[in-house]
PyMOL CGO cylinders between C-alpha atoms (Angstrom):
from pymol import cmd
from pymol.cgo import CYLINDER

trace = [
    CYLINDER, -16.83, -3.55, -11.57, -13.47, -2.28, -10.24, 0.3, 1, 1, 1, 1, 1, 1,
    CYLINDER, -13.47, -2.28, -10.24, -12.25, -5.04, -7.11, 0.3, 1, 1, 1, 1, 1, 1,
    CYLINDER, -12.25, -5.04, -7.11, -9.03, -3.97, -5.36, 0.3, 1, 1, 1, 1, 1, 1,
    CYLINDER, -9.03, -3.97, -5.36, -8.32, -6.98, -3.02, 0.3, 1, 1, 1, 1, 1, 1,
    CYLINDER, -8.32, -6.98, -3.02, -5.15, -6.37, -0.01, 0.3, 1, 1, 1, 1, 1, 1,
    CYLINDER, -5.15, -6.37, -0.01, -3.19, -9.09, 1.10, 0.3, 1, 1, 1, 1, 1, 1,
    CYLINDER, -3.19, -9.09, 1.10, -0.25, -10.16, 3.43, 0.3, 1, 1, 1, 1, 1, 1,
    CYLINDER, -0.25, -10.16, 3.43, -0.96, -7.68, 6.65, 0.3, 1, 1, 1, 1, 1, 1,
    CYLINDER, -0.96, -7.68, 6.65, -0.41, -9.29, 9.85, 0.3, 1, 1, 1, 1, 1, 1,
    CYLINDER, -0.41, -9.29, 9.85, 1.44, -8.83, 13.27, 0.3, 1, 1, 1, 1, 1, 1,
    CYLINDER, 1.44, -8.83, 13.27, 5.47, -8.61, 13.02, 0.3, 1, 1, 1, 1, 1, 1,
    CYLINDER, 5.47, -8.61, 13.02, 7.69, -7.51, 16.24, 0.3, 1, 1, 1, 1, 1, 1,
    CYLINDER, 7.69, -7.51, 16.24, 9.50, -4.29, 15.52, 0.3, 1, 1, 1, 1, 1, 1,
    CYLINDER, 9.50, -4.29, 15.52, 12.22, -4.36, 13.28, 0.3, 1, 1, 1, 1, 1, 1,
    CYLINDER, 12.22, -4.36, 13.28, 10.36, -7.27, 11.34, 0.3, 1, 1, 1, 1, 1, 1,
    CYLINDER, 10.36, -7.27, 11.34, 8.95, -7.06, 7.70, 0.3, 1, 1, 1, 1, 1, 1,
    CYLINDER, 8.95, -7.06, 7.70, 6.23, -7.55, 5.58, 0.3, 1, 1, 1, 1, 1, 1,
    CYLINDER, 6.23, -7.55, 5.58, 5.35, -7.58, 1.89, 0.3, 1, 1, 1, 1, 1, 1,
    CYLINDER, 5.35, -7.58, 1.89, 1.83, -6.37, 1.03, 0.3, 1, 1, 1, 1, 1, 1,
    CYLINDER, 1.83, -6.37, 1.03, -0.06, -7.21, -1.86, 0.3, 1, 1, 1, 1, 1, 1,
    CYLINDER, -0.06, -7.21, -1.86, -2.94, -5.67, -3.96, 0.3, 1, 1, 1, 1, 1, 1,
    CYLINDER, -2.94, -5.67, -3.96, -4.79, -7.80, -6.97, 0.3, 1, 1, 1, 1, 1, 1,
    CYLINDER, -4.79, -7.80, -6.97, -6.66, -5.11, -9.13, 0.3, 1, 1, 1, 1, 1, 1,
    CYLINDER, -6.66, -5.11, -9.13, -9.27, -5.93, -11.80, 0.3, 1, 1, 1, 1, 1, 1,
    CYLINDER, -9.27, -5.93, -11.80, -12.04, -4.27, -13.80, 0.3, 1, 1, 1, 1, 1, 1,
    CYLINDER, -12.04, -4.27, -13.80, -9.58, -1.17, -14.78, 0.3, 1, 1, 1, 1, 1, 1,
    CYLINDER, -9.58, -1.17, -14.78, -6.70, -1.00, -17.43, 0.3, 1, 1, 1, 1, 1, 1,
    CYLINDER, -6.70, -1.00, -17.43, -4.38, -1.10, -14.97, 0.3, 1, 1, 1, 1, 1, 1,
    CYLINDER, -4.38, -1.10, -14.97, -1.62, 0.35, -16.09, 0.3, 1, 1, 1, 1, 1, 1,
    CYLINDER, -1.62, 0.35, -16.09, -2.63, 2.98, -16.99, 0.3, 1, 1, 1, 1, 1, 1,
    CYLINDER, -2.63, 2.98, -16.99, -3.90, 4.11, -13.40, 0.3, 1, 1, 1, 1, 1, 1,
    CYLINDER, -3.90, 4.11, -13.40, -1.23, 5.53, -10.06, 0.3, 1, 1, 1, 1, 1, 1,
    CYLINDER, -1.23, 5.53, -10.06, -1.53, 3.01, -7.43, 0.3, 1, 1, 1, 1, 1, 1,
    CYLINDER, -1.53, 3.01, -7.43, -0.72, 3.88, -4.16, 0.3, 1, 1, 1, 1, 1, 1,
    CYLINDER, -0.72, 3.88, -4.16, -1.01, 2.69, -0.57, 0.3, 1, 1, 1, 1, 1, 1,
    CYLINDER, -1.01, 2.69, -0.57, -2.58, 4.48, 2.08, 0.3, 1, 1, 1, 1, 1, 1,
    CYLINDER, -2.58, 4.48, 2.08, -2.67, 3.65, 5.54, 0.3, 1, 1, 1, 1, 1, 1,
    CYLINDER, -2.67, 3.65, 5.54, -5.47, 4.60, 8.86, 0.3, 1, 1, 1, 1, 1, 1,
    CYLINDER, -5.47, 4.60, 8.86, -4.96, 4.33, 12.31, 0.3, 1, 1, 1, 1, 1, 1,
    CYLINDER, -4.96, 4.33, 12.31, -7.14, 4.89, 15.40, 0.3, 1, 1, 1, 1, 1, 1,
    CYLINDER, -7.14, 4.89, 15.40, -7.06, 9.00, 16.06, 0.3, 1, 1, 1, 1, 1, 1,
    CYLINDER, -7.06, 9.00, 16.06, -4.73, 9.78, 12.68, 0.3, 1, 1, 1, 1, 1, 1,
    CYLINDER, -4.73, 9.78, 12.68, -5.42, 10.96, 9.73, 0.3, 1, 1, 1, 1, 1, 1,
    CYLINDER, -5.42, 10.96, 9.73, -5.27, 8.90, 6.69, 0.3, 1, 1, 1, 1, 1, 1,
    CYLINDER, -5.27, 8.90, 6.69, -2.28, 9.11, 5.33, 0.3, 1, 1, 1, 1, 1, 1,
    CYLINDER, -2.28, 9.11, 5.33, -1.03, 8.37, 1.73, 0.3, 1, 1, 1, 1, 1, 1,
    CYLINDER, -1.03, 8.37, 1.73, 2.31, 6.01, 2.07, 0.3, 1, 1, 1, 1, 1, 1,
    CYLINDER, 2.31, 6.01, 2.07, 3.00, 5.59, -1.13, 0.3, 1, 1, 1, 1, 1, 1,
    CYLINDER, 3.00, 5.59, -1.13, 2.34, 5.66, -4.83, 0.3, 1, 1, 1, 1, 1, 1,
    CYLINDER, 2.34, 5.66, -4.83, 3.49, 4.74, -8.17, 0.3, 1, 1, 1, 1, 1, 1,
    CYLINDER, 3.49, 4.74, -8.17, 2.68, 6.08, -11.23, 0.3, 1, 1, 1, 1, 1, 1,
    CYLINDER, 2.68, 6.08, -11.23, 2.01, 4.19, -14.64, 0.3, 1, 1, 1, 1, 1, 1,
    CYLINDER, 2.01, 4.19, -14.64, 5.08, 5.56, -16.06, 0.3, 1, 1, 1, 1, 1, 1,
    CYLINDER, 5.08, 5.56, -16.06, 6.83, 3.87, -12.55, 0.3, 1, 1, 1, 1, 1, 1,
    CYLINDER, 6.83, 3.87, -12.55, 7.50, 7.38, -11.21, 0.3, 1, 1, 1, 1, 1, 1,
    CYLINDER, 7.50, 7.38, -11.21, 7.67, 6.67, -7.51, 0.3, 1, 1, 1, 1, 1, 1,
    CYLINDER, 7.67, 6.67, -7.51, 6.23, 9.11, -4.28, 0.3, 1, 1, 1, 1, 1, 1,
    CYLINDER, 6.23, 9.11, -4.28, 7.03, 8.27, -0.51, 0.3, 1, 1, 1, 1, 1, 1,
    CYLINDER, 7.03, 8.27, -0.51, 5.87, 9.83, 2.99, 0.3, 1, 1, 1, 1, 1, 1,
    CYLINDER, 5.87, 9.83, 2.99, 9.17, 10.66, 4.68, 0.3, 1, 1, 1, 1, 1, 1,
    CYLINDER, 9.17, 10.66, 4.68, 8.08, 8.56, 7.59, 0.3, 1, 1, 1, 1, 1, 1,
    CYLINDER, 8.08, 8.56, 7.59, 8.31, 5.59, 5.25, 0.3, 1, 1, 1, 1, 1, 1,
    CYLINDER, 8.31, 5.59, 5.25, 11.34, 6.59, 2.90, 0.3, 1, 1, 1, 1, 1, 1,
    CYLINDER, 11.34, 6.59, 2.90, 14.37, 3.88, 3.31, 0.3, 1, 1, 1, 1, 1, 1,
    CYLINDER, 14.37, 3.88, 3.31, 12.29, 1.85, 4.50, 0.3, 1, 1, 1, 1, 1, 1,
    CYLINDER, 12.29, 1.85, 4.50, 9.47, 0.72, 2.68, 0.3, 1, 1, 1, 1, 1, 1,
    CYLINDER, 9.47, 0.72, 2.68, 9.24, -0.16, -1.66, 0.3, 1, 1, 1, 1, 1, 1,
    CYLINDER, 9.24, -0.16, -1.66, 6.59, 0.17, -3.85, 0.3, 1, 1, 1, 1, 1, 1,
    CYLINDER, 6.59, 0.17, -3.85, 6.42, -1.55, -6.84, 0.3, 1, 1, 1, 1, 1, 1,
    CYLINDER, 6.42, -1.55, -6.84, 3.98, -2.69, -9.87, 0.3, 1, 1, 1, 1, 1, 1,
    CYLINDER, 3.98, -2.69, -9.87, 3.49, -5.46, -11.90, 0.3, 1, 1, 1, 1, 1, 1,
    CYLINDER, 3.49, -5.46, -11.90, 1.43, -4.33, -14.98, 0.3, 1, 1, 1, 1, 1, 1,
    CYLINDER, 1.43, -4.33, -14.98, 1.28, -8.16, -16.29, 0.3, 1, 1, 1, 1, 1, 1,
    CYLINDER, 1.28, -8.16, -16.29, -0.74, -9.45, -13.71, 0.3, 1, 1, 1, 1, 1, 1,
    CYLINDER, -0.74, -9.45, -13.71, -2.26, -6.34, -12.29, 0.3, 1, 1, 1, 1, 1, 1,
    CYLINDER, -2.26, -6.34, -12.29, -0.46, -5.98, -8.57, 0.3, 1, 1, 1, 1, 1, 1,
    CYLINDER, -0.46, -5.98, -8.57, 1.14, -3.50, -6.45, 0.3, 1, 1, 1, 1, 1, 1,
    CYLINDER, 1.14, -3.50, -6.45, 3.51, -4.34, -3.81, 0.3, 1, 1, 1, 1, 1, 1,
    CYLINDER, 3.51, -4.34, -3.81, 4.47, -2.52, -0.83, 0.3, 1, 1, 1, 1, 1, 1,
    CYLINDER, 4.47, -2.52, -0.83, 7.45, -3.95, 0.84, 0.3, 1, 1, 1, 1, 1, 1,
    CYLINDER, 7.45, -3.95, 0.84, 7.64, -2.76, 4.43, 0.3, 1, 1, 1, 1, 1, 1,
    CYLINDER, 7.64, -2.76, 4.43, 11.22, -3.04, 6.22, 0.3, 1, 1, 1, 1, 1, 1,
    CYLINDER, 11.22, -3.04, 6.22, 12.63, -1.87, 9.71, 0.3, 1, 1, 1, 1, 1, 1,
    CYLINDER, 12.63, -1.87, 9.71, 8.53, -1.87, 11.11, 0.3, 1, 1, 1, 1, 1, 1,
    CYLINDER, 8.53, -1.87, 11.11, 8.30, 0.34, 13.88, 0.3, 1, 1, 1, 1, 1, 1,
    CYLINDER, 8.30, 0.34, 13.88, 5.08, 0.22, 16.24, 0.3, 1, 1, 1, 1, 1, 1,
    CYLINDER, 5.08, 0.22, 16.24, 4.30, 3.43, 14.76, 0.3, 1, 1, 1, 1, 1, 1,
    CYLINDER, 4.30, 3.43, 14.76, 3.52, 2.02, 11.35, 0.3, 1, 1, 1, 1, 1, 1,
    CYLINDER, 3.52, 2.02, 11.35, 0.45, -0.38, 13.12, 0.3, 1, 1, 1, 1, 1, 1,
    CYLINDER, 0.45, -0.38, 13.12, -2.55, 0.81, 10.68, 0.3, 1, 1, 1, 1, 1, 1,
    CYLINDER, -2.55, 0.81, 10.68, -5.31, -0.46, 8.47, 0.3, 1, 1, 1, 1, 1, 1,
    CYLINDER, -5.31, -0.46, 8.47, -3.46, -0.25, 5.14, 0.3, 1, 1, 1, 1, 1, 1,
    CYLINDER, -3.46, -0.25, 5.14, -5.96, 0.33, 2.11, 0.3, 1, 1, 1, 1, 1, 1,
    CYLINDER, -5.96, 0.33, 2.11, -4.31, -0.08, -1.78, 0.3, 1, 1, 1, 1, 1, 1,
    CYLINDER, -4.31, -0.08, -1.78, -5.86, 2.73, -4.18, 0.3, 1, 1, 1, 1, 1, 1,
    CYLINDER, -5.86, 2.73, -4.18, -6.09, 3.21, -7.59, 0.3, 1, 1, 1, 1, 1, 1,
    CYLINDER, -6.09, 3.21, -7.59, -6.41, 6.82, -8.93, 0.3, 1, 1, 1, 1, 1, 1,
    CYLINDER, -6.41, 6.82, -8.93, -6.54, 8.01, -12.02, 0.3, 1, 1, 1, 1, 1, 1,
    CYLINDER, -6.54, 8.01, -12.02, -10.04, 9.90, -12.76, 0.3, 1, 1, 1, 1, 1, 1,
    CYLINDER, -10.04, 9.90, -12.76, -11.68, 8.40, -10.09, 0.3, 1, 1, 1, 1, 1, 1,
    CYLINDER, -11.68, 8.40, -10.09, -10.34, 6.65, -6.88, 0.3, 1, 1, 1, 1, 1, 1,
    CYLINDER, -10.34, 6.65, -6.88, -11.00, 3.25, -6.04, 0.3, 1, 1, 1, 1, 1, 1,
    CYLINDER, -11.00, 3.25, -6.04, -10.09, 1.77, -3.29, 0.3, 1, 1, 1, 1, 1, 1,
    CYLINDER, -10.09, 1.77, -3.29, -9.39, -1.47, -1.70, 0.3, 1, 1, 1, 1, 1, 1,
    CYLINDER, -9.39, -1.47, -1.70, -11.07, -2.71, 1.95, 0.3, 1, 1, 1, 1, 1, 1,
    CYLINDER, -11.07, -2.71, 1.95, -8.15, -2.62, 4.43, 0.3, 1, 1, 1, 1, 1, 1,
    CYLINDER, -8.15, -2.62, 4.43, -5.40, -4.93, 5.84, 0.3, 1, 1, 1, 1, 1, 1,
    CYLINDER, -5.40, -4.93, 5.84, -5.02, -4.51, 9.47, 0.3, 1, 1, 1, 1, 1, 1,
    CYLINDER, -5.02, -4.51, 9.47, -0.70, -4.22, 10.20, 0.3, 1, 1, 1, 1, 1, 1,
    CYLINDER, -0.70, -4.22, 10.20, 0.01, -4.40, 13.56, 0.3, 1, 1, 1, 1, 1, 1,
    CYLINDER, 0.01, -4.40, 13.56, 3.69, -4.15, 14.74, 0.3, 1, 1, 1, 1, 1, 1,
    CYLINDER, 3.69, -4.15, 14.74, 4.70, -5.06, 18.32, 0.3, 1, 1, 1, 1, 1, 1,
    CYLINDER, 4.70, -5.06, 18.32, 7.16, -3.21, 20.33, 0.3, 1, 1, 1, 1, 1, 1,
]
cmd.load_cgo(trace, "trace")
């Protein structure tokens, strides 16, 4: 059974950061892209970032400068550290693991305050 388990959303005032955090098990994990995706009321969902098993890295340009993604093969975790919040970036943000299927984690709620 593949579990993808989010942690470390929360509310932040703009300009404020946060460091999320995704535990992966029941895949070989590095062998899979890991990315971060991210919903909010009336958008679309919207792929943030990923990171490929090689450590290849992808970034919306709303996010680039601002936000890291990074691995951990050892212990099976992707990071996403978010810098310089802006209201704009309040979402449900959802870790997924792709490779020849998509898994995918359920949610951390990011709320940023103006």
């Amino acid at each position: 059974q593949v579990l993808l388990v989010e942690s470390g959303g929360g509310l932040v005032q703009a300009g404020g950061s946060l460091r999320l955090s995704c535990a992966a098990s029941g895949i070989i994990f590095d062998l899979w892209t890991m990315g971060w995706y991210r919903q909010a009321p009336g958008r679309q969902h919207e792929l943030v970032a990923d990171i490929t098993r090689c450590g290849s890295t992808f970034y919306a340009d709303s996010v680039k400068g601002r936000f890291t993604i990074s691995r951990d093969n050892a212990k099976n975790l992707v990071f996403l550290q978010m810098n310089s919040l802006k209201p704009e970036d309040t979402a449900v943000y959802y870790c997924n693991a792709h490779d020849w299927a998509d898994y995918w984690g359920q949610g951390t709620q990011v709320t940023i305050s103006s």
